[in-house]
C-alpha positions as CSV (number, residue, x, y, z in Angstrom):
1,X,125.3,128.0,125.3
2,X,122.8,130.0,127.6
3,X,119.9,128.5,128.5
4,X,118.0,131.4,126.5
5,X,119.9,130.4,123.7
6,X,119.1,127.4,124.1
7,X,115.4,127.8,124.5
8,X,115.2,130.2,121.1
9,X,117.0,127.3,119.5
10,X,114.3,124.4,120.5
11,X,111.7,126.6,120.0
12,X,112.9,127.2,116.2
13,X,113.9,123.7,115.5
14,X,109.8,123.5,116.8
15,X,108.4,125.8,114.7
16,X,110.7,124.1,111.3
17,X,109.3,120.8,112.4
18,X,105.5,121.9,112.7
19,X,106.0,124.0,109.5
20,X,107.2,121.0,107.5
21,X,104.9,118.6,108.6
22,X,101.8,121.3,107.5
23,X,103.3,121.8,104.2
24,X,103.9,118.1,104.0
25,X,99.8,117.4,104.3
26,X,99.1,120.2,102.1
27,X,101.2,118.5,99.2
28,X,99.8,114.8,100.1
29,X,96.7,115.8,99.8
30,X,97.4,117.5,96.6
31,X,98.9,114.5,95.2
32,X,96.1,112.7,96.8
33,X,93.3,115.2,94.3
34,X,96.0,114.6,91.5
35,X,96.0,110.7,91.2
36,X,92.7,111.0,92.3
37,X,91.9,112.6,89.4
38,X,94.5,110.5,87.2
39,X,92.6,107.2,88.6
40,X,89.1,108.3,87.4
41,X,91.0,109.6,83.9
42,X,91.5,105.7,83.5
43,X,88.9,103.8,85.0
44,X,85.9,106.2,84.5
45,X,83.9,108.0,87.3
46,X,82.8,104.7,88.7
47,X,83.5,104.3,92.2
48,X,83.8,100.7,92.4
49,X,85.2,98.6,95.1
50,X,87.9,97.8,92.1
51,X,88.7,101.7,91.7
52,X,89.2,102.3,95.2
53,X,91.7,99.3,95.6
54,X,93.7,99.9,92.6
55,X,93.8,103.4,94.0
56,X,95.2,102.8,97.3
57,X,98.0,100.2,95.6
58,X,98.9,102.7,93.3
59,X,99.2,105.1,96.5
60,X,101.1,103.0,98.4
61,X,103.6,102.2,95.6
62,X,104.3,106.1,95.0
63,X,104.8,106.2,98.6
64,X,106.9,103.3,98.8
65,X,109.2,104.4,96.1
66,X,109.6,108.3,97.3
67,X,110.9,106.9,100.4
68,X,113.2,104.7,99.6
69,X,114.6,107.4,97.1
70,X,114.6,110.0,100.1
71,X,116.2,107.2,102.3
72,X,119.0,106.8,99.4
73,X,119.3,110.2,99.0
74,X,119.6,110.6,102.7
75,X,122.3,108.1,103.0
76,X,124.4,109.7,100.5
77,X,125.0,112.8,102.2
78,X,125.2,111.4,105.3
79,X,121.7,112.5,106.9
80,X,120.6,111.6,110.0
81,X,116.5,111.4,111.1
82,X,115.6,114.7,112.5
83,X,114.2,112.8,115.9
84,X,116.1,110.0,117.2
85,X,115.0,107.9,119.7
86,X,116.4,106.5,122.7
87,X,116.7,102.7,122.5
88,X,114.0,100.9,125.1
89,X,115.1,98.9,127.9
């Protein structure tokens, strides 16, 4: 492969990257407004120490569960991370 071809090539596996992490934050922080919004549904508008806790643990339990689906799915069609690292040492 040339090295033009092989600088158009990094530059659009750059570009996919950078786009998906953008529309990754624009869809947290749309699920971030919609339990938001689901949270103070339940517990009222009060913004107690309480509310923001149960809150965050019900954050980090959706989080914590889409990943390990991803991760499953992943695994069954053989995926791979987009970015590898190099071991250390």
């Amino acid at each position: 492969m040339s090295k033009s071809a092989a600088q158009t090539r990094a530059t659009i596996q750059s570009m996919i990257t950078l786009a998906s992490a953008a529309l990754g934050l624009v869809c947290a922080l749309a699920w971030n407004d919609a339990i938001k919004s689901a949270m103070k549904s339940l517990l009222g508008e009060d913004d107690s120490l309480a509310g923001l806790f149960t809150y965050a643990i019900l954050a980090t339990i959706i989080a914590v569960v889409v990943l390990l689906a991803l991760a499953k799915a992943s695994a069954k069609v053989g995926g791979e991370a987009s970015i590898s690292r190099e071991a250390e040492g």
